[in-house]
C-alpha positions, 0 to 999 in steps of 0.5 A, spaced: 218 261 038 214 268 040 217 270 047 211 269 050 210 265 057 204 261 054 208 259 048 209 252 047 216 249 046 216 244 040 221 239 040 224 233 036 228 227 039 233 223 035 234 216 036 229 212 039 233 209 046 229 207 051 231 214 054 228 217 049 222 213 050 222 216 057 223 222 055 217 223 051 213 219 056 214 225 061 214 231 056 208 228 053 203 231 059 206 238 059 203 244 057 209 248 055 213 243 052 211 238 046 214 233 042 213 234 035 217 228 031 222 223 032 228 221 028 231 214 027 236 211 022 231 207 020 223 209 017 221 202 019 223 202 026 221 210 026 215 208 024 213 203 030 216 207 035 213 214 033 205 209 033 208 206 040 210 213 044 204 217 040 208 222 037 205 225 031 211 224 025 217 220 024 223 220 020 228 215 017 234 220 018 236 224 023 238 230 018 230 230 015 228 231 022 233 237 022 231 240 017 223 240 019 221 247 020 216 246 025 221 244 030 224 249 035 229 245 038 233 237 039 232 233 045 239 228 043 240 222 048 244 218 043 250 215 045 256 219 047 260 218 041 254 222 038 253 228 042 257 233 039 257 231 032 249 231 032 247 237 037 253 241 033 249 239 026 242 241 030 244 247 032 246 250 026 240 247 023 237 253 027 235 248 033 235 249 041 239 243 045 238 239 049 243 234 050 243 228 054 249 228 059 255 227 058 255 233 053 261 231 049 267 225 050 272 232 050 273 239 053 274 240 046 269 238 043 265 241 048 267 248 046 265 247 039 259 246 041 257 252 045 261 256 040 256 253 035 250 255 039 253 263 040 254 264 033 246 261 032 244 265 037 241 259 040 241 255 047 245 248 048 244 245 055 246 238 059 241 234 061 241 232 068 235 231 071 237 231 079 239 238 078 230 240 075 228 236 083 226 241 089 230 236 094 237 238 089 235 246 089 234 246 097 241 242 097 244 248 094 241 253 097 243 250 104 250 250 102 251 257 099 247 260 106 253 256 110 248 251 113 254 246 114 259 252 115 265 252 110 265 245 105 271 241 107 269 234 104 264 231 099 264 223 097 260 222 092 258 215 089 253 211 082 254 204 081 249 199 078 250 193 073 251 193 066 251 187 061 251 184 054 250 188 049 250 195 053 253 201 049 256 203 056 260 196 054 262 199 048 269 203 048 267 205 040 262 209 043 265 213 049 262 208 054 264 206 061 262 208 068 265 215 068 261 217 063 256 214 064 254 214 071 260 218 074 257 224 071 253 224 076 257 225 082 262 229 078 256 235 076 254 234 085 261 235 087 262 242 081 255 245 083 257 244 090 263 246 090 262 253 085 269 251 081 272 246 077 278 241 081 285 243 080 288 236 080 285 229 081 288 222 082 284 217 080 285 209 080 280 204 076 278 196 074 277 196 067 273 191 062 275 187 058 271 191 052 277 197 055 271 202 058 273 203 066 268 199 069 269 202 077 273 208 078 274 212 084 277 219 083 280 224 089 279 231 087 282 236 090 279 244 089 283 251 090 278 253 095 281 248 100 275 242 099 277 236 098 272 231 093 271 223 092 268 221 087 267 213 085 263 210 080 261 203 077 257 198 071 259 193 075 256 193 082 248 193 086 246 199 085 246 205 088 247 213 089 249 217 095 252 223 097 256 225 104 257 233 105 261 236 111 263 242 112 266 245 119 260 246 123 256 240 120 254 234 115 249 232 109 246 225 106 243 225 100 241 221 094 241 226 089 237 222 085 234 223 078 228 220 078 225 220 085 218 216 088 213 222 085 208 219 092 214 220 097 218 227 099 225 226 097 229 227 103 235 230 107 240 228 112 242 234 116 246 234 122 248 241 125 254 242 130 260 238 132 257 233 137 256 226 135 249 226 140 246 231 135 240 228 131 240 228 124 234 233 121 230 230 116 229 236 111 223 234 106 221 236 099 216 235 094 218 231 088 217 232 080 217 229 074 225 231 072 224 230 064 218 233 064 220 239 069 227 239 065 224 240 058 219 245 061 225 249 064 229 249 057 223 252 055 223 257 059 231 258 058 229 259 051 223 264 053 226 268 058 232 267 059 238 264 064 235 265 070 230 261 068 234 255 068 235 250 073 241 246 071 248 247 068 251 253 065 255 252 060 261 255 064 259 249 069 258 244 063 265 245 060 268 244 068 265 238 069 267 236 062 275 238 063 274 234 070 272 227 067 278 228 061 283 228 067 280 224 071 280 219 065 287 221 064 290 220 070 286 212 070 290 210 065 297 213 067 296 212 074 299 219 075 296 226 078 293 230 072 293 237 073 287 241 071 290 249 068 285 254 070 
């Protein structure tokens, strides 16, 4: 790509999940950023999913679609298990990354692959989506101008129901409540809280396939903070944030994907006293895959400052605290998290 605002950004997509499929019916209307080829294990099944999503060329296989020239960059949704491997092959392919969250099952691997994307001077990045909505933006510029004085307690939740042949059932591809949905509640309480925890103690209900099904997480920060995360596949869905700090409180429900013909909303309360009002802050809301592929587009033009979600440094802590909030799930004891 030429370093130009007006270049278009072109992307494959590998697999055809029904996420990619979301993802290529968002993009498919941006001006900046096109989906030029999708990849299946199958040409069969490429083939009817490139006709069905109206993409132009299809593959059989991953790796043709990573040797096509006139790709830019990988958009990888693919299962957990997968990220690394295939966003490290992409990018020494010489293509940009997206990759879906989780980035990686391990801090490990998650350092392989942005040293994968250093050596190629390339851009690797972790998709999500909230991170792209005006409403997630404003949060955090109400928290960095102290709009609730200093943070002295996030609580942070995700759940909805998984079943039959779910892969987040399947423990082979790294799946569970914490890596699926719990990334989320993870990642707000990192961008809130500027730092990675330094222990955490978890508890958790397990499925009989072996993947945690509910897990509830305590994070404790060097700065004094205190967090609490929970997450599950086996509950009515729903999303949710308290904030407070020592002059005040946020509610929100940081979500991904909010009704785009509504503001998205939120809850302040300001000062100490429980007779003051909650302050209803509105934001407009946005296509987050589309928006999230543009702002990659941009990253990959422009620069850092161009990108509105995790920075590496943000993705490796938020991948070292769900390593030890797993650990300490299944040895019921404190883990420690090393600077």
């Amino acid at each position: 790509m030429q370093d130009s605002s007006s270049e278009c950004l072109r992307m494959g997509v590998l697999g055809t999940a029904g996420i990619a499929r979301d993802f290529i019916a968002s993009v498919a209307c941006s001006s900046t950023v096109k989906i030029t080829a999708i990849a299946s294990r199958s040409l069969e099944k490429g083939r009817g999913f490139a006709r069905d999503t109206g993409v132009a060329r299809y593959y059989g296989s991953y790796e043709e679609l990573l040797a096509d020239r006139d790709i830019d960059a990988i958009y990888n949704p693919l299962p957990n298990s997968l990220h690394a491997e295939w966003s490290i092959r992409a990018l020494e392919a010489g293509k940009h990354v997206l990759c879906e969250k989780p980035l990686a099952v391990t801090a490990t691997e998650a350092r392989a692959m942005f040293a994968a994307a250093r050596e190629h001077g390339l851009r690797l990045v972790e998709g999500f989506p909230y991170r792209v909505q005006p409403h997630s933006i404003r949060l955090k510029e109400m928290i960095d101008q102290g709009v609730v004085g200093k943070l002295t307690s996030i609580q942070a939740a995700f759940g909805f129901f998984a079943t039959g042949q779910d892969i987040r059932l399947d423990p082979a591809l790294a799946g569970g409540a914490l890596l699926d949905g719990g990334t989320y509640p993870v990642s707000l309480v990192r961008l809130l809280a500027a730092q990675r925890p330094t222990r955490v103690s978890t508890m958790a209900r397990w499925h009989a396939t072996g993947v945690d099904q509910t897990l509830i997480a305590s994070l404790e920060h060097a700065n004094g903070l205190l967090a609490q995360i929970s997450c599950s596949i086996a509950s009515g869905p729903h999303r949710q944030a308290l904030i407070t700090g020592t002059d005040g409180v946020i509610q929100t429900s940081y979500l991904n994907f909010p009704p785009l013909d509504r503001p998205a909303i939120l809850l302040l309360r300001r000062g100490h006293s429980w007779e003051a009002p909650y302050e209803t802050i509105a934001s407009p809301t946005v296509d987050a895959f589309r928006a999230e592929a543009e702002s990659f587009g941009r990253l990959i033009r422009l620069g850092p400052a161009q990108w509105t979600g995790a920075t590496p440094e943000e993705s490796i802590d938020i991948m070292l605290t769900l390593e030890a909030i797993l650990q300490s799930a299944h040895t019921r004891r404190e883990v420690e998290i090393a600077a």
